[in-house]
VMD Tcl script that builds the backbone (N, CA, C; Angstrom):
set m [mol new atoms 255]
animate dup $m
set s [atomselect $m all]
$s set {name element resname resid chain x y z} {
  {N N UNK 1 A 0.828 -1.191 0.000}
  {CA C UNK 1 A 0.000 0.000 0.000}
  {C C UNK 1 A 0.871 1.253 0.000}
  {N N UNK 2 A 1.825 1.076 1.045}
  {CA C UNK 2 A 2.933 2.390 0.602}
  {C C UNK 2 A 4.041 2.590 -0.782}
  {N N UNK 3 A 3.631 1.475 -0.814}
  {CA C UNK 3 A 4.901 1.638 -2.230}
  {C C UNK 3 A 3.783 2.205 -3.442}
  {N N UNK 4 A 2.446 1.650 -3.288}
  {CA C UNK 4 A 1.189 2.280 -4.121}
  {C C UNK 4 A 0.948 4.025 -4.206}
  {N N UNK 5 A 1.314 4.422 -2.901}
  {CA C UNK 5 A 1.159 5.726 -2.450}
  {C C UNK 5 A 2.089 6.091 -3.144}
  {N N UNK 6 A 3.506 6.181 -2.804}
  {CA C UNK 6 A 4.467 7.064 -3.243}
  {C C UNK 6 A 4.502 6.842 -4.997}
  {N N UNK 7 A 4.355 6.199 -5.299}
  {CA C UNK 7 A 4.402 6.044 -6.577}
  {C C UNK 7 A 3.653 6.982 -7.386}
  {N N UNK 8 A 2.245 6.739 -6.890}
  {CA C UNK 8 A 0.849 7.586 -7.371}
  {C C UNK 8 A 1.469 9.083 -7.047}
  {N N UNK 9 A 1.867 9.452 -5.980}
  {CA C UNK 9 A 2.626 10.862 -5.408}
  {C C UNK 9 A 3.325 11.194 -6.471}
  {N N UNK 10 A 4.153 10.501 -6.693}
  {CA C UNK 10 A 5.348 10.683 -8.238}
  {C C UNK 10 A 4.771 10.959 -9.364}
  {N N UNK 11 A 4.302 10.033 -10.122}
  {CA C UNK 11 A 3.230 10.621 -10.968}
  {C C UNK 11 A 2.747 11.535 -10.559}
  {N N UNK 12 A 1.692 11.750 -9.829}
  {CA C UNK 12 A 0.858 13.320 -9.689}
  {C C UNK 12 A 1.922 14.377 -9.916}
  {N N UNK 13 A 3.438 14.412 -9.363}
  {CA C UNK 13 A 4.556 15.288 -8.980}
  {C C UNK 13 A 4.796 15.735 -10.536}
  {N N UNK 14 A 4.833 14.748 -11.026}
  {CA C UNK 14 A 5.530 14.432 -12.753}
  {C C UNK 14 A 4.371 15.669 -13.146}
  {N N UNK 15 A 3.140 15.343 -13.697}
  {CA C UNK 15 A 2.132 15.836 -14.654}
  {C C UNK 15 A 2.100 16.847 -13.713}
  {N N UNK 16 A 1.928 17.643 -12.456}
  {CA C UNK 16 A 1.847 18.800 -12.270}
  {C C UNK 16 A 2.958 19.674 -12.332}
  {N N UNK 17 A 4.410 19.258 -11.863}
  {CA C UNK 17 A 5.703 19.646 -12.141}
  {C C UNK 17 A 6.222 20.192 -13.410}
  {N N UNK 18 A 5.900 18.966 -14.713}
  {CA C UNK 18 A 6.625 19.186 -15.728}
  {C C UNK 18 A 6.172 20.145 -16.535}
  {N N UNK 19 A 5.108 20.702 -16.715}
  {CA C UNK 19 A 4.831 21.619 -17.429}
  {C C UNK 19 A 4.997 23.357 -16.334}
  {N N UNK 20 A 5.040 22.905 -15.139}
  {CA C UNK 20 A 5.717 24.112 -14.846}
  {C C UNK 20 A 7.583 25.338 -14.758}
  {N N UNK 21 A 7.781 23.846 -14.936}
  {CA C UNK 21 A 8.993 23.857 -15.023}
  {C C UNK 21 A 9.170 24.053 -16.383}
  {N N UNK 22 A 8.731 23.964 -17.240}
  {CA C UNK 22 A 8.505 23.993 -18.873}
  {C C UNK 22 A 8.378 25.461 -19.174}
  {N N UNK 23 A 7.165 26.255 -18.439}
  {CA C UNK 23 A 6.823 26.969 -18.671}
  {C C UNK 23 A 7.756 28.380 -17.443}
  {N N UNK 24 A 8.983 27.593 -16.755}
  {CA C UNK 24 A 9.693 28.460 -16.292}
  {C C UNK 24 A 10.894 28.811 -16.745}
  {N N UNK 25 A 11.396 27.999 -17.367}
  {CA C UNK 25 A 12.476 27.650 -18.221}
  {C C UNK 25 A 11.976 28.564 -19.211}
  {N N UNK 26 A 10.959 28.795 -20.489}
  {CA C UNK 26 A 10.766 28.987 -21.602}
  {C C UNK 26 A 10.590 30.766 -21.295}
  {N N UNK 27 A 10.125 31.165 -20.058}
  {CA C UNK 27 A 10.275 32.441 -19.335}
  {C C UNK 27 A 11.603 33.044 -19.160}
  {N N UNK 28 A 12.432 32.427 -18.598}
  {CA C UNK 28 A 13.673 32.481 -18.425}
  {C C UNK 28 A 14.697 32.489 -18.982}
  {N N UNK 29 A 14.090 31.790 -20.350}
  {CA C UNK 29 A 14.854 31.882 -21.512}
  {C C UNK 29 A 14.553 33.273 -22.783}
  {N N UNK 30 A 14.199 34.295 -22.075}
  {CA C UNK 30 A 13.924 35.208 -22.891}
  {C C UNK 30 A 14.869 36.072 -22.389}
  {N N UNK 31 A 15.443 36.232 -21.350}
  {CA C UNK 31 A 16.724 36.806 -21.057}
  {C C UNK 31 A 16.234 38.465 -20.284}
  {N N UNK 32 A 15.126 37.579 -19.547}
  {CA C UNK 32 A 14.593 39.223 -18.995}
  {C C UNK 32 A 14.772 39.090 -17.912}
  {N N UNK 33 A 14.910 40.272 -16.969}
  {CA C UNK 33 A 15.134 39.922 -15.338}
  {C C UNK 33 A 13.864 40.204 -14.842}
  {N N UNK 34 A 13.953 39.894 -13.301}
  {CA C UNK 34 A 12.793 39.829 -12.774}
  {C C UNK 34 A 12.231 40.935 -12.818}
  {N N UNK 35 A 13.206 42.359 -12.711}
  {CA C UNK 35 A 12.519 44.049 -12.669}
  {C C UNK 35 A 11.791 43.911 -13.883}
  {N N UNK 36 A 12.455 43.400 -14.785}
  {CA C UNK 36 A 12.272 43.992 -16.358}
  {C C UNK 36 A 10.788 42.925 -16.360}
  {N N UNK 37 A 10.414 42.076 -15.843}
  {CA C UNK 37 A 9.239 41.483 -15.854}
  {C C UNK 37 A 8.304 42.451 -15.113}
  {N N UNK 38 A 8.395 43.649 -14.568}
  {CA C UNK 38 A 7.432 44.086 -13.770}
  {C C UNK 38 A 6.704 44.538 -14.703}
  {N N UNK 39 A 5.747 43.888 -15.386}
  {CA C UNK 39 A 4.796 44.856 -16.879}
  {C C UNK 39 A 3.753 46.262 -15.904}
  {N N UNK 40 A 3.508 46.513 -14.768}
  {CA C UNK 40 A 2.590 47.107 -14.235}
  {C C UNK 40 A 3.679 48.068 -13.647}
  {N N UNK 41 A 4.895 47.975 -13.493}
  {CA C UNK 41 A 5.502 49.383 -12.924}
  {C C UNK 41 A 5.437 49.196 -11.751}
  {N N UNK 42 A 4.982 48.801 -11.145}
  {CA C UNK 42 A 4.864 48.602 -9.200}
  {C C UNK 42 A 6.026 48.737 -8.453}
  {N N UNK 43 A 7.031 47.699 -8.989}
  {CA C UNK 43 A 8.572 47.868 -8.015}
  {C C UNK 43 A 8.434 46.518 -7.747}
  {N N UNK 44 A 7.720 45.179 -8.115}
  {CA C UNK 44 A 7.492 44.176 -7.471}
  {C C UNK 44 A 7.234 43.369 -8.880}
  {N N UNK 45 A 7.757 41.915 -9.433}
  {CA C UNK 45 A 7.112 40.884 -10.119}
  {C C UNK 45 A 6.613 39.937 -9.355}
  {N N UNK 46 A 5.218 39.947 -9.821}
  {CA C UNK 46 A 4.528 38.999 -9.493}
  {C C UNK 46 A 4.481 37.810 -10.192}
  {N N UNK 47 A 3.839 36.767 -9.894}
  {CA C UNK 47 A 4.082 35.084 -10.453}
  {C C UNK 47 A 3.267 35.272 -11.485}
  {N N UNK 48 A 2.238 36.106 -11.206}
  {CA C UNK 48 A 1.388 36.606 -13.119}
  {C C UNK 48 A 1.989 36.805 -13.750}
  {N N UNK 49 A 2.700 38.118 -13.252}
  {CA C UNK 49 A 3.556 38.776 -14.193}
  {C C UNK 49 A 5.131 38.083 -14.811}
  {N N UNK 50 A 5.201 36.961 -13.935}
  {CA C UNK 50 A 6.146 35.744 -14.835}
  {C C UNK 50 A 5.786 34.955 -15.655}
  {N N UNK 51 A 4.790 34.604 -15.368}
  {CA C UNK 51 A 3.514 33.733 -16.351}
  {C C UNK 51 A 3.309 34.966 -17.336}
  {N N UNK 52 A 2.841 35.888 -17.670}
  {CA C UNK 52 A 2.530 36.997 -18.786}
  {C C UNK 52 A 3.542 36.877 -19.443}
  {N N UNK 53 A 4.776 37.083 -18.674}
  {CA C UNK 53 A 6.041 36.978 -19.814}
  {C C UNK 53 A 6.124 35.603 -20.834}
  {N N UNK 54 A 5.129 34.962 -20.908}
  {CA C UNK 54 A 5.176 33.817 -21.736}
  {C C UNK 54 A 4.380 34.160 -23.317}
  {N N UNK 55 A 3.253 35.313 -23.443}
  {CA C UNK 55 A 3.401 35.871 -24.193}
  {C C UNK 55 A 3.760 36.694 -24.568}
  {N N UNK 56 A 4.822 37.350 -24.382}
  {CA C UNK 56 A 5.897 38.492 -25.157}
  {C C UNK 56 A 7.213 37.213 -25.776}
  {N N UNK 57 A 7.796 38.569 -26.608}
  {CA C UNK 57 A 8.949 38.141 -27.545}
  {C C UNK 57 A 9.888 38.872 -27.284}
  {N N UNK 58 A 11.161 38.688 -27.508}
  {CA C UNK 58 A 12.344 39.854 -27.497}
  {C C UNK 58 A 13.064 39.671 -28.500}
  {N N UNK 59 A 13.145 41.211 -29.017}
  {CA C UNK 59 A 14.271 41.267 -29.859}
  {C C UNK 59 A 15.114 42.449 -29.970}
  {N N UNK 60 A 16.236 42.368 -30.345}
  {CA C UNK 60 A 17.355 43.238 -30.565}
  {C C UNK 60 A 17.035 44.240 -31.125}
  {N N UNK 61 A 17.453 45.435 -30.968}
  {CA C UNK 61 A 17.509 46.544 -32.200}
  {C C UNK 61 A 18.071 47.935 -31.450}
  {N N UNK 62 A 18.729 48.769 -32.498}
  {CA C UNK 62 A 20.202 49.409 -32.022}
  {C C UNK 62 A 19.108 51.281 -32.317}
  {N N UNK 63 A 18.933 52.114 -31.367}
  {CA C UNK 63 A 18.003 53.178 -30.972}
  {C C UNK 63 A 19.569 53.753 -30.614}
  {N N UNK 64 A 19.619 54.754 -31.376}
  {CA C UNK 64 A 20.753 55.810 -31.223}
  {C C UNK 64 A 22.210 55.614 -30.350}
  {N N UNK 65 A 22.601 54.524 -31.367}
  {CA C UNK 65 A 23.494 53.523 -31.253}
  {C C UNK 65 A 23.457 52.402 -29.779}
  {N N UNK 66 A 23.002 52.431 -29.279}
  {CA C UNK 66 A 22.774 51.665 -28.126}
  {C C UNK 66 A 22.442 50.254 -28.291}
  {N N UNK 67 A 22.318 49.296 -28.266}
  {CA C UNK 67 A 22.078 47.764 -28.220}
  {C C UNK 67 A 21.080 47.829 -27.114}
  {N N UNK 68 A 19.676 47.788 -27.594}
  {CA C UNK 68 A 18.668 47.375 -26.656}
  {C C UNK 68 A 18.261 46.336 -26.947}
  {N N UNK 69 A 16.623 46.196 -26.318}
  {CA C UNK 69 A 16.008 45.426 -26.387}
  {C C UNK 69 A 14.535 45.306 -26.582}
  {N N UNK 70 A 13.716 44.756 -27.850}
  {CA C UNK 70 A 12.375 45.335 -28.147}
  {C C UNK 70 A 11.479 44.318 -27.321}
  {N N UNK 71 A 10.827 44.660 -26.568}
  {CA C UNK 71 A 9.710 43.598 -26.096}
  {C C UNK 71 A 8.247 43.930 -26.851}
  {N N UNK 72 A 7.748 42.964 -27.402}
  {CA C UNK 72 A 6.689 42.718 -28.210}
  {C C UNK 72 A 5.281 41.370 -27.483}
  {N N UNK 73 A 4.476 41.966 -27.736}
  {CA C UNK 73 A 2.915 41.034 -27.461}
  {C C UNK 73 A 3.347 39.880 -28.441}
  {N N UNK 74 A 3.030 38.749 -28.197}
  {CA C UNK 74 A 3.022 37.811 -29.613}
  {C C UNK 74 A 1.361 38.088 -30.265}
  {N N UNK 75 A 0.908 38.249 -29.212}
  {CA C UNK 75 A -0.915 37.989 -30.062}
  {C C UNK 75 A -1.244 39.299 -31.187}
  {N N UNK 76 A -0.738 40.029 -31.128}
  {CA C UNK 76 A -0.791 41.265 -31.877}
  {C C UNK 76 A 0.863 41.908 -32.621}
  {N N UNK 77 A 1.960 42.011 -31.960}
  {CA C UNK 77 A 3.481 42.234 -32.455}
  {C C UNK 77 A 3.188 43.912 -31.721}
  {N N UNK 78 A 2.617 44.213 -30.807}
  {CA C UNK 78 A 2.587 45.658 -30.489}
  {C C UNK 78 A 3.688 45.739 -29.361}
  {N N UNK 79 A 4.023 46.460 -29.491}
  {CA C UNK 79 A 5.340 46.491 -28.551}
  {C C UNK 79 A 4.939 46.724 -27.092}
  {N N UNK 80 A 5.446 46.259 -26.074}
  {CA C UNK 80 A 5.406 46.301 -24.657}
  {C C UNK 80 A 5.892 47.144 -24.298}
  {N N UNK 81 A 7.489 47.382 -24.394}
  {CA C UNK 81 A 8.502 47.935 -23.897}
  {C C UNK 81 A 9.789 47.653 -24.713}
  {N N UNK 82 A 10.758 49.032 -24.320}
  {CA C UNK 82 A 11.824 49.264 -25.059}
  {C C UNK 82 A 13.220 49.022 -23.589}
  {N N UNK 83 A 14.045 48.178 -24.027}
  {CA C UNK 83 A 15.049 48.297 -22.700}
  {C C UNK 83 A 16.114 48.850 -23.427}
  {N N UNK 84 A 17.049 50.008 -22.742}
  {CA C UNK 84 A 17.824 50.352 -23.272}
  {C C UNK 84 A 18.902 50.417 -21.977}
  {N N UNK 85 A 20.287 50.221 -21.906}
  {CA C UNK 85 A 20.859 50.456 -20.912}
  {C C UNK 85 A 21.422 51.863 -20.656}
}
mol reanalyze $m
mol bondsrecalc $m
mol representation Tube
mol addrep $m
């Protein structure tokens, strides 16, 4: 019966785990920091507002010689935000 339990535990761990971890990774891999995730300006990212970052895009582009960074909506291509250092 316990070896039934932990097992079933594992599985459940698996199918609720792996797609979060999927979907933290694929966040994380956009190369934004946590400030730069604050879409509301507050001073604070929230776990929405890490999850939101799953629809935006980033891309490069050089604004009076500078190397920034364009953040874009995917559902529309309207721009979010401009990072510039």
């Amino acid at each position: 019966m316990r070896r039934g339990k932990i097992i079933g535990l594992t599985i459940l761990g698996l199918v609720v785990g792996y797609p979060i971890v999927g979907i933290g990774l694929e966040t994380l891999g956009k190369g934004l920091s946590f400030s730069e995730m604050d879409w509301n300006g507050d001073g604070h990212t929230t776990v929405g507002e890490f999850f939101d970052t799953m629809n935006v895009g980033v891309s490069r582009v050089e604004i009076d010689g500078n190397a920034c960074r364009h953040v874009y909506a995917f559902k529309d291509g309207r721009p979010v935000k401009t990072l510039c250092p």
